[in-house]
C-alpha positions in Angstrom: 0.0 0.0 0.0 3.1 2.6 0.7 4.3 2.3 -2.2 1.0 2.8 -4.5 0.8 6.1 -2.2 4.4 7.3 -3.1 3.1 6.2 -7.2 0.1 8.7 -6.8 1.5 11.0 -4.8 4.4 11.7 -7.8 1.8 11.3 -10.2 -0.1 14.0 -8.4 3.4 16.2 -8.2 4.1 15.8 -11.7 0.2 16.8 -12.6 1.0 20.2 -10.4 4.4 21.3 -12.0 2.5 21.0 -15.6 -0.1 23.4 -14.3 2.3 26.0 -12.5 1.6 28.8 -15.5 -2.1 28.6 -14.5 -1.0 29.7 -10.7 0.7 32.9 -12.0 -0.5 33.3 -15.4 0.5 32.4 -19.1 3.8 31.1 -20.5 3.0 34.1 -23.1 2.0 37.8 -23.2 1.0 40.3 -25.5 3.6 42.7 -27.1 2.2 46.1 -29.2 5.7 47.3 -31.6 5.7 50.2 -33.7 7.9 52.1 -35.7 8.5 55.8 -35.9 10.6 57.7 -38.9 13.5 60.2 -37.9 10.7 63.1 -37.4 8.7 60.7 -35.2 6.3 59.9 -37.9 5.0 56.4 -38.1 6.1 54.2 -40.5 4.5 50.7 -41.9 7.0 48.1 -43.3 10.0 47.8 -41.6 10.7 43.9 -41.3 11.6 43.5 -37.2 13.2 41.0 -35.8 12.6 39.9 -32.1 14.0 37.6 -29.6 14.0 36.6 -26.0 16.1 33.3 -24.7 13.1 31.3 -25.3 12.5 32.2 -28.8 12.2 34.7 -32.2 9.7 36.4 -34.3 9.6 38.2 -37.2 7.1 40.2 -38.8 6.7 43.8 -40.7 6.1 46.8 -38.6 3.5 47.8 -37.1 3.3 44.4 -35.1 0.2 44.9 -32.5 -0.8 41.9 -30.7 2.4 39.7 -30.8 2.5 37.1 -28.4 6.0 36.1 -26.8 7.2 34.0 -24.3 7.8 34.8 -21.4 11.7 35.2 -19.8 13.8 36.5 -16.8 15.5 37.9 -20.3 15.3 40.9 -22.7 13.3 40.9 -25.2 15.8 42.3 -28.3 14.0 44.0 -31.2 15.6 45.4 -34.0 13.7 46.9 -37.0 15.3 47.4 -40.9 14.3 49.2 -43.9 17.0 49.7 -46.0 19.4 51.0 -44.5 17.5 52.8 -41.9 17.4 50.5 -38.5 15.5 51.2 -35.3 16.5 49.1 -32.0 14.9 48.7 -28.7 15.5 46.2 -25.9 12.2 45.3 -23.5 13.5 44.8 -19.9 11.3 42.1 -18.3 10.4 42.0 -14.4 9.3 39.7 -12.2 5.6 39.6 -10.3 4.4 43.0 -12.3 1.2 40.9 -12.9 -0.7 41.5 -9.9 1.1 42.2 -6.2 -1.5 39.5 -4.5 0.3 37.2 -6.6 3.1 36.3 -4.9 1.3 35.7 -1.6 -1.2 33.5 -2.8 1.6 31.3 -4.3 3.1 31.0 -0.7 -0.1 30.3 0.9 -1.2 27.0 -1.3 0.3 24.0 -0.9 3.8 23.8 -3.2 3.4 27.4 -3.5 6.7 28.4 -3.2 8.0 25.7 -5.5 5.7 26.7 -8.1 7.2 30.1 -8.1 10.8 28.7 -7.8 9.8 26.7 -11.1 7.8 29.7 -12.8 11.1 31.7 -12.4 12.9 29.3 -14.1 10.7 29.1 -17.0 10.2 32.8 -17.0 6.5 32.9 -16.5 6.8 35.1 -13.9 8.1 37.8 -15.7 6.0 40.5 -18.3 7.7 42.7 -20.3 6.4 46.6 -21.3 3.3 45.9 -23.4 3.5 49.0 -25.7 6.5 50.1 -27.4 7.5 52.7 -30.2 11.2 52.3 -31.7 12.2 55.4 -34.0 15.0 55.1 -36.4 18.6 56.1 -35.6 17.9 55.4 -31.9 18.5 52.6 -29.9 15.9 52.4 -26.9 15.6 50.6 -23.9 12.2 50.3 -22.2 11.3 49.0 -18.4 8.3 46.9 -17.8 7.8 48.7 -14.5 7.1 51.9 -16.4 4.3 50.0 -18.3 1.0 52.4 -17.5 -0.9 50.2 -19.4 -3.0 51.1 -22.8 -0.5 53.8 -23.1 3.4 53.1 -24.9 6.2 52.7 -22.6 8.7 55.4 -22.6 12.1 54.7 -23.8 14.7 55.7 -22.4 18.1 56.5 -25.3 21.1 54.0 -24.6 23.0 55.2 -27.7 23.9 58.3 -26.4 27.0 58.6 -25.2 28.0 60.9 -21.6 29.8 64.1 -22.3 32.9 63.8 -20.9 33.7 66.9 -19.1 37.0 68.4 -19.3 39.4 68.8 -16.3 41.9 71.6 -16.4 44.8 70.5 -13.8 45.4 73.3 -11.7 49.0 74.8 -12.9 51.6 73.9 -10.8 54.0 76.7 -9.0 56.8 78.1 -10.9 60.4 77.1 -9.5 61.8 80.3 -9.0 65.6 80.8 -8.2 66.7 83.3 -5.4 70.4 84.1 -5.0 
């Protein structure tokens, strides 16, 4: 009899892992992408490339309602026409989907393995669900600025920091006294 319980108790573990997405949501989310010209205009066409650690996509700009899979990593998204490229990365974070989340996966039995295991599969994490790349720019956009039904702002990474200049202070003269 012990060892038919320790057969249905796995059975009943193994049945649990499958169904860990459904505990903190989908092993995909929605992505809006769009493209904007030099002058900020919008512009149809551009064939964008996106990838994450799990997997890629490709499709012509504007791409509204992509569905990725959820990582812990970046989503990478570079856009060509021509010559003319517009790049963007899409920081994921963990537990944006709801702060009750995290509590009520401690509180039910397995909890916290299920969000030990939806870490590692990265269906914990949501990335920003709006976002506008504009050519000649490379942008970077945080899920935790995600208002929602609005595009994220991005934030330039291809700008380099002015260095500012440092004048040493002029040393003393050696002067001779006889």
């Amino acid at each position: 009899m012990g060892r038919l319980t320790t057969v249905v108790l796995a059975g009943v573990q193994v049945a649990l892992l499958g169904a860990c997405a459904t505990v903190t949501g989908d092993a995909t989310q929605v992505v809006h992408i769009e493209t904007l010209d030099e002058r900020g205009r919008p512009i149809e066409g551009m064939r964008c490339h996106v990838s994450n650690d799990s997997a890629e996509y490709f499709g012509d700009s504007p791409m509204f309602g992509l569905e990725v899979h959820r990582s812990f990593s970046s989503l990478k998204i570079a856009c060509h026409l021509g010559d003319r490229i517009a790049e963007g990365t899409a920081i994921s974070r963990s537990g944006l989907r709801g702060g009750a989340t995290s509590v009520v996966d401690l509180l039910i039995p397995g909890g916290s393995g299920l969000v030990a295991i939806d870490h590692l599969t990265g269906y914990r994490y949501t990335y920003p669900s709006w976002v506008v790349l504009q050519i000649g720019r490379k942008l970077e956009f945080d899920a935790s600025d995600d208002a929602g039904g609005k595009p994220v702002v991005g934030v330039r990474t291809d700008v380099a920091q002015k260095a500012v200049a440092v004048t040493p202070a002029p040393k003393p003269a050696l002067v001779r006294t006889d």
